[in-house]
N, C-alpha and C positions, 0 to 999 in steps of 0.2 A: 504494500500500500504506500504508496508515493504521495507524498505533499506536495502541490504545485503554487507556489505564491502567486501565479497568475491566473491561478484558475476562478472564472468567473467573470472575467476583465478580455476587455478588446484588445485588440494589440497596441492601439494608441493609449493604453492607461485606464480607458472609461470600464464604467461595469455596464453587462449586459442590457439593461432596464433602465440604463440614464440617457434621457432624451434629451440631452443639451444637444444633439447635433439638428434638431428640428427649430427653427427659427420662430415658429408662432406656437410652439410648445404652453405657453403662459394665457392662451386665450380657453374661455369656460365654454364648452360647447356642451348643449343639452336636446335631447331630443324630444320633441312637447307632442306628437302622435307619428301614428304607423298606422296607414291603413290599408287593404288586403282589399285589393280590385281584381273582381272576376269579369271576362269576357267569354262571351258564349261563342263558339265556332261550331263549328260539325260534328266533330269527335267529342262533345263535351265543353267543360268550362275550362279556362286558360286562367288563373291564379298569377297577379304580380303582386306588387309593394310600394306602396310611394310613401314616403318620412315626411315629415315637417320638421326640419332642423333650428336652432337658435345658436348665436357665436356670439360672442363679445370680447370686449378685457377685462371690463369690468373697472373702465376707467375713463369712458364714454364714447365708445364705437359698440356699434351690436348691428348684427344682422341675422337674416332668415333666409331659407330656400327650402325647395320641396324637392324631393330627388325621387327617381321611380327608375326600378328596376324587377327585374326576377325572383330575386334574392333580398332579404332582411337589409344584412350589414354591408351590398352594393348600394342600396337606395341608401343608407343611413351616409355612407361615407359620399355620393355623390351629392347631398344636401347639405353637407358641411361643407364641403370645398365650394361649392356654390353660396354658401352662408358668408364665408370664408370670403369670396371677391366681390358681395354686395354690403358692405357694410357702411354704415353712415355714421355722422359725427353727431351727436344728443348732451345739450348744454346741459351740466349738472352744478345747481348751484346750492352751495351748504345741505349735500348731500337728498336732497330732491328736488323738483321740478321747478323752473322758476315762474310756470304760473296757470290757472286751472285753463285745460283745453279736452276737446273732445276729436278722438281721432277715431275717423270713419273707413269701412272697407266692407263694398255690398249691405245685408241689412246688421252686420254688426257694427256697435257704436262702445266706446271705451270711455269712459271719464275719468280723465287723473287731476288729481286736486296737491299741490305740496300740504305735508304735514309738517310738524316739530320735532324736535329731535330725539328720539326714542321710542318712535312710533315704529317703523319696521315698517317694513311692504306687505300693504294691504289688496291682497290682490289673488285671483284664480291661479288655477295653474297657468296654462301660456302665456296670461299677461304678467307671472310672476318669475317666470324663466326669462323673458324679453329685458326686462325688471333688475334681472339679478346680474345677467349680462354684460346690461350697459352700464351697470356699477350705482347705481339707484339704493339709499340705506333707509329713508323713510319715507314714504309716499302713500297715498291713498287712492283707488281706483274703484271703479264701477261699470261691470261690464253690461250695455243697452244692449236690448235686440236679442239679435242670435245669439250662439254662446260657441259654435263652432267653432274649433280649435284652429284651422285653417284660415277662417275668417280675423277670430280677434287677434290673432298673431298679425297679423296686416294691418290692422287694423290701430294696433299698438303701436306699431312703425310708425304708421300714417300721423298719429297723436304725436308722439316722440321728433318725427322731424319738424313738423310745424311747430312747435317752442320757439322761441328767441328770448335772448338774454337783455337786460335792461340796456348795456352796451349796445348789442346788434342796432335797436331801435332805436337809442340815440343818436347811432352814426348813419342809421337811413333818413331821419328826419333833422339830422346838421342841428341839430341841439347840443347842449351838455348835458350827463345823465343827472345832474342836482333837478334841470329844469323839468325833469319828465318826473321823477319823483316828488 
C-alpha cells in the first residue's frame, strides 16, 4: 500500500473538485421548474423537457432562460448558459428596491414594494429565486394574476428592469438629486 502525496490533486497543484478554473464559478444558478412536454406522433407520444433557469451574483445582475431538450440535465444546462448570456443590471439600493413598481408578462402581474431592514424576501418561489439572485436582502412582493412559474419569472424581470435609481432620474431630467427629493 503506497502513499501518494499527490493523490487526489491535478497535476497543476488543484484538487479534483476545485472549480477555480471556471470563470463565473461565483454566480447562484437555480432552477425554478421542469416541465415534461409530450407530442403525439404515430407511434405514440414523444416525451421532452424544457427548464426554467434563474442566474445571478447576487450583486445585481440576474437573469432567466428556458432551455428544452430530450433529457432532464441537457434542458437544465442549456437554460443556464442561456441565463448565463441574458443577464441584466437591477439597481439595489440599501439592500432593496429603490421604489414600488409592478412588472408585467402576459396575465401575470408582480408587485415589489422596498421594505426595512430585517425584513427578508417576501416573496413565492420564482419570484424568490429571481430575488435571491440578483442579490435583493429585504423586499416585499405580490404576485397579481397568474401564478405560473414561467410567467412570473418574466415577469419579475420585466419589474426589476424598469426601477431607476434617484441618480438615473436626476441625470435624465438635468436636475440635482437634492431637487427631486
Amino acid at each position: 500500500m503506497s502513499t501518494n502525496p499527490q493523490k487526489g490533486k491535478k497535476r497543476d497543484g488543484r484538487k479534483k473538485n476545485d472549480r477555480s478554473d471556471k470563470k463565473e464559478s461565483d454566480l447562484i444558478e437555480d432552477v425554478v421548474k421542469i416541465y415534461r412536454v409530450s407530442k403525439v406522433v404515430k407511434g405514440g407520444r414523444r416525451f421532452s423537457f424544457s427548464a426554467v433557469a434563474v442566474v445571478g451574483d447576487g450583486k445585481g445582475k440576474v437573469g432567466a432562460a428556458t432551455g428544452k431538450a430530450s433529457e432532464v440535465p441537457d434542458a437544465i444546462r442549456k437554460a443556464i448558459e442561456k441565463a448565463r448570456k441574458n443577464m441584466i443590471d437591477v439597481p439595489i439600493v440599501n439592500t432593496t428596491v429603490p421604489h414600488e413598481i409592478i412588472g408585467k408578462s402576459d396575465s401575470a402581474r408582480i408587485m415589489f414594494k422596498p421594505a426595512s431592514l430585517g425584513t427578508g424576501i417576501v416573496a413565492g418561489g420564482p419570484v424568490r429565486s429571481v430575488l435571491e439572485a440578483a442579490g435583493y436582502k429585504n423586499i416585499l412582493t405580490k404576485c397579481l394574476g397568474s401564478n405560473n412559474a414561467t410567467n412570473v419569472v418574466w415577469a419579475a424581470l420585466d419589474g426589476l428592469k424598469s426601477l431607476k435609481t434617484v441618480e438615473e432620474i436626476a441625470e435624465r431630467r438635468g436636475l440635482e438629486v437634492a431637487d427631486i427629493l
